[in-house]
C-alpha positions as CSV (number, residue, x, y, z in Angstrom):
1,X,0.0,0.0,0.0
2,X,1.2,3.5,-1.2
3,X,0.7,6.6,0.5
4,X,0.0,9.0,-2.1
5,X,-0.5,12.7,-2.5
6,X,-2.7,14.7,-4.9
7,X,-3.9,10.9,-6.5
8,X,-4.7,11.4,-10.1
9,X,-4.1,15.1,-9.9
10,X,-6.6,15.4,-7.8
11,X,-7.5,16.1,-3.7
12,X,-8.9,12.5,-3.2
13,X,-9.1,9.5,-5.3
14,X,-11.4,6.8,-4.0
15,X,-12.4,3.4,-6.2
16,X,-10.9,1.0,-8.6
17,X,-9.2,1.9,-11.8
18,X,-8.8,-0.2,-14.7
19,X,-8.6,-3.7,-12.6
20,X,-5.1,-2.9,-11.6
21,X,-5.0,-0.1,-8.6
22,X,-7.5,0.5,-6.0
23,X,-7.4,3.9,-4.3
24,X,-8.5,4.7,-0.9
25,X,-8.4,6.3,2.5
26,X,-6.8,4.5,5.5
27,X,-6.8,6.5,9.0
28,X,-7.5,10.1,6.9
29,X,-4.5,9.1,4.4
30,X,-4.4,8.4,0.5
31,X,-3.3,5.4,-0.5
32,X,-3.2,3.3,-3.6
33,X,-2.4,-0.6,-3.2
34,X,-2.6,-3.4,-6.2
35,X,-6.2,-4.7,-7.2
36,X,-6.8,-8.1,-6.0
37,X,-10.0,-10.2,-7.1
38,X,-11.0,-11.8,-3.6
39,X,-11.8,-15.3,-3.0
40,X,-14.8,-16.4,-1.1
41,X,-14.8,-19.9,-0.1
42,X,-17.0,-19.5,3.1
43,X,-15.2,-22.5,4.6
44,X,-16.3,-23.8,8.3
45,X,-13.3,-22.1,9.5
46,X,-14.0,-18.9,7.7
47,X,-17.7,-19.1,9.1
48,X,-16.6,-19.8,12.7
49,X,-13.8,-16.3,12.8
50,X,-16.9,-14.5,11.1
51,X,-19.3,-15.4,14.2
52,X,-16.8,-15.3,17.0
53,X,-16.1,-11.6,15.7
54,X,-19.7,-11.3,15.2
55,X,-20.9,-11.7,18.6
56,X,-18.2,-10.5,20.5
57,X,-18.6,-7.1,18.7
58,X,-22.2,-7.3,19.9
59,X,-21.5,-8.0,23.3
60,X,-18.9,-5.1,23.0
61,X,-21.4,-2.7,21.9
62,X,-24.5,-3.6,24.1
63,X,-22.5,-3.9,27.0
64,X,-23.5,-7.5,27.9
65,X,-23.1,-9.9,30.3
66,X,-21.2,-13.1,28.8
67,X,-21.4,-15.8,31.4
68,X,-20.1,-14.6,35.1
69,X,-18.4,-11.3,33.3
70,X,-20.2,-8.2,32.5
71,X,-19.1,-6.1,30.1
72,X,-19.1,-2.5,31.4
73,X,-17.8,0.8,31.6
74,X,-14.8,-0.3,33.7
75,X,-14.6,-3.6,32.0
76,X,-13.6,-1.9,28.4
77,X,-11.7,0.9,30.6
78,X,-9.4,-2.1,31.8
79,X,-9.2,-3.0,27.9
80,X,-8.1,0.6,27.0
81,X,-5.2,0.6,29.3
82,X,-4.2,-2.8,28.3
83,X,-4.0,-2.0,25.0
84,X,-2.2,1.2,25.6
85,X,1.1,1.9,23.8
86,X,0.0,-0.4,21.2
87,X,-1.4,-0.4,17.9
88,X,-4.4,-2.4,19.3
89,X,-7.6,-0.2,20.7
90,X,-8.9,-1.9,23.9
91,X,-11.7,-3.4,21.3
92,X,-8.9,-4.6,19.2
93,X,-7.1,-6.5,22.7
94,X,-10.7,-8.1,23.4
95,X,-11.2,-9.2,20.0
96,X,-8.4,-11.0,19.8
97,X,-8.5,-12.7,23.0
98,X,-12.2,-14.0,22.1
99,X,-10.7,-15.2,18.9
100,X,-7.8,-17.2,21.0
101,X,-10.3,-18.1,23.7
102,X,-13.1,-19.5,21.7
103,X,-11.7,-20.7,18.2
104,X,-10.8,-24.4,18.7
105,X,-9.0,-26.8,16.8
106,X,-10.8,-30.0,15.9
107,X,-8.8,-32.6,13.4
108,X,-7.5,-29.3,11.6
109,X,-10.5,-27.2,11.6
110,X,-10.7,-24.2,13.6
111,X,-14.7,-24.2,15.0
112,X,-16.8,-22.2,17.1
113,X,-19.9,-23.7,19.1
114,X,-22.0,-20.6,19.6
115,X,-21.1,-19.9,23.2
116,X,-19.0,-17.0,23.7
117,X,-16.6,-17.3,26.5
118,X,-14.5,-14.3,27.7
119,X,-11.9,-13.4,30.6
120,X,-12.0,-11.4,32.7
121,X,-10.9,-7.8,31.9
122,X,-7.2,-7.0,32.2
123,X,-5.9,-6.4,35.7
124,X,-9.1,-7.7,37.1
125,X,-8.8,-10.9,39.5
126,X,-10.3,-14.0,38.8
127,X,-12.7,-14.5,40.9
């Protein structure tokens, strides 16, 4: 990916050109990277990362309780200052550790049951 200025003599450049560049904006910067025609294969593992990410996004956002841990104000606090001083936000940090925590390995496929299970936030005791 290319940061670019003034992207076909212009202030902003968005879209693909000609099958072979795709410009765009990524964190309020221009760039240009290489068109690339993706592949879809919706494999089990595939659908499993999709509905980890899914749900733990929604219990993220509606502030949920998942099993004994509620997700709160202080819970994604402890997130934000775990994640500090790192290119993760404290969402990033506790999507990632739902992904570790709940993608498992069965005879080479990763799978997901439906159950989300979390930690506890960062910091926080086990109770």
């Amino acid at each position: 990916m290319a940061k670019v200025i003034g992207p076909l003599q212009s202030l902003d450049a968005s879209g693909k050109f000609a099958n072979s560049m795709v410009f765009s904006k990524w964190k309020g910067i221009n760039v240009v990277r290489q068109y690339v025609i993706p592949t879809y294969r919706n494999t089990d593992e595939q659908k499993a990362v999709r509905d980890i990410v899914s749900d733990a996004s929604i219990a993220w956002k509606e502030e949920d309780t998942v099993g004994a841990v509620e997700i709160d104000t202080a819970y994604k606090a402890a997130y934000d200052l775990a994640a500090s001083g790192s290119a993760y936000s404290g969402f990033n940090l506790f999507i990632k550790e739902c992904m570790t925590e709940n993608l498992v390995d069965t005879v080479g496929v990763k799978s997901y049951d439906g159950t989300l299970e979390i930690r506890t936030a960062p910091g926080v005791p086990i109770a």
